[in-house]
C-alpha positions in Angstrom: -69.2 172.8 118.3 -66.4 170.4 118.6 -67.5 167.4 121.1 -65.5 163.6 121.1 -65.8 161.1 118.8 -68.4 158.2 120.1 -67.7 155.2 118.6 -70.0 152.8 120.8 -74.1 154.7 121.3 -76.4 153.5 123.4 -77.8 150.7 121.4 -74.5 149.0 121.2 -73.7 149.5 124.6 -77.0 147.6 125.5 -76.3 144.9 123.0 -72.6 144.9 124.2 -73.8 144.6 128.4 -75.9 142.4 127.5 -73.3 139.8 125.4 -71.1 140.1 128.6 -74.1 139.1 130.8 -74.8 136.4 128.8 -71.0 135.0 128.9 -70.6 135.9 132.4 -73.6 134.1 133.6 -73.1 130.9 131.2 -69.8 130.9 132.8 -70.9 131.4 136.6 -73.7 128.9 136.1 -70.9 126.3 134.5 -68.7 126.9 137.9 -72.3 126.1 139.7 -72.9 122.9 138.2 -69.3 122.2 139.1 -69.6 123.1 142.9 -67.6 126.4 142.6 -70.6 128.3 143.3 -68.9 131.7 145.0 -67.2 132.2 141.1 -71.2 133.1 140.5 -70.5 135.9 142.4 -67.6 137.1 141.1 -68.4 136.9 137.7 -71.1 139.0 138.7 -68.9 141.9 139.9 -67.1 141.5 136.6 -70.0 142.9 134.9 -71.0 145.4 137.2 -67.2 146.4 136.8 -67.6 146.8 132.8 -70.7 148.4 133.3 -69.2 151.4 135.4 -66.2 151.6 133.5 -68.6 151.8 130.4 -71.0 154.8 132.7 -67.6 156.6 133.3 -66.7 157.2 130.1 -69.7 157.8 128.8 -69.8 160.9 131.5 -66.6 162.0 130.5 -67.5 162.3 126.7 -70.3 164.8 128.1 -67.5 167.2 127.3 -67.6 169.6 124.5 -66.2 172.9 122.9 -67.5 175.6 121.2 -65.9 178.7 118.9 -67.5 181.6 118.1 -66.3 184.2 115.7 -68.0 187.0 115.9 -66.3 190.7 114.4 -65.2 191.7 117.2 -64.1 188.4 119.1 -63.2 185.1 118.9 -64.6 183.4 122.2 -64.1 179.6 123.1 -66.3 178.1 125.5 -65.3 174.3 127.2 -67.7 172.8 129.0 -67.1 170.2 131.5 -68.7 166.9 131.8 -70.4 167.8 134.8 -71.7 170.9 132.9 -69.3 173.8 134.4 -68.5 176.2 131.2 -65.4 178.3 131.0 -64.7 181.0 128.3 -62.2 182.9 126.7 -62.1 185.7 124.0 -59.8 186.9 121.6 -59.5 190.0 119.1 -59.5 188.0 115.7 -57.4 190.6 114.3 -54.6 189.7 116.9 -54.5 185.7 117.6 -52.8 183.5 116.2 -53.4 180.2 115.4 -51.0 177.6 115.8 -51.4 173.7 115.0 -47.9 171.9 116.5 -47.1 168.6 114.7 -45.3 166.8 117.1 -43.6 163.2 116.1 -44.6 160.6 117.9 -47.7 162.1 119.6 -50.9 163.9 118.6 -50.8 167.6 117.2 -51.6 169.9 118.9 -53.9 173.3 118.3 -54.0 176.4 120.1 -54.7 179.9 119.8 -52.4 182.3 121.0 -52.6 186.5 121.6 -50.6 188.7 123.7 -48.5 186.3 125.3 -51.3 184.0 126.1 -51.9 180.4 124.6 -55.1 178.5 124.9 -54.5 174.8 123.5 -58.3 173.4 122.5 -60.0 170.2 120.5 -57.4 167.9 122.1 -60.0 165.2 122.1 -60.2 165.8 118.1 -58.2 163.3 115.6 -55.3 164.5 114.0 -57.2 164.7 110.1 -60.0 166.4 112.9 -57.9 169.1 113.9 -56.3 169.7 110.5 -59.5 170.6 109.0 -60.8 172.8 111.5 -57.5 174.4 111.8 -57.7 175.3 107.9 -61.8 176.5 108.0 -60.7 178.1 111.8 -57.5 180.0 110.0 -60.3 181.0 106.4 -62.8 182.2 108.6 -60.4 184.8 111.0 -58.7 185.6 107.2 -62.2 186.5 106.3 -63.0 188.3 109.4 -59.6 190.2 109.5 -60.3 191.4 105.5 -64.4 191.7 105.2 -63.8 193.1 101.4 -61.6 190.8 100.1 -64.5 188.3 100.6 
């Protein structure tokens, strides 16, 4: 299963919402005391604006991938944040995979049979996608040549 990297869970995220509170309403309360009371408010909606931003992207990293390689198929299943899957299957013995270094910008890996290309784990790191490229590339060597195992 290949899913995003998280680099913030949900403990940090409440210890993070809850620093920006704290600064937010120190701040507000400091405009108060001055007699600019409506900046309360907006620092206020500064929050709530950090906190859906925050909600968003936690609901997009919901996505994940998964490749199966099975003897007769190679299937890769995506599933969508808001839980729609969609599949595809390959005969091992007749994709290709192909991971495209491109300068400037992230690689790119894909798997491509009979004039078809499926590009996958494009929310992986670079190192990421080397390394599953190489076990990815092993294990359809393996299943292409069951005795030389």
């Amino acid at each position: 299963m290949l899913t995003p990297h998280r680099s913030l869970g949900p403990k940090g995220f409440m210890v993070f919402m809850a620093a920006i509170s704290a600064i937010s309403f120190g701040t507000g309360l400091m405009f108060y005391l001055m007699g600019a009371w409506p900046v309360m408010g907006f620092m206020g909606l500064d929050v709530l604006l950090v906190y859906v931003c925050f909600k968003l992207n936690f609901r997009a990293l919901r996505v994940y991938e998964t490749v199966e390689l099975a003897a007769e198929a190679l299937t890769v299943t995506r599933v969508a944040p808001n839980g729609r899957a969609q599949s595809w299957q390959f005969n091992p013995y007749w994709v290709r995979l192909d991971l495209e270094e491109r300068v400037g910008r992230m690689s790119e890996l894909s798997i491509v049979s009979h004039g078809k290309r499926l590009v996958f784990g494009s929310f992986l790191t670079d190192p990421e996608r080397e390394d599953f490229a190489a076990a990815l590339k092993a294990a359809l060597g393996g299943a292409r040549n069951p005795g030389a195992v």
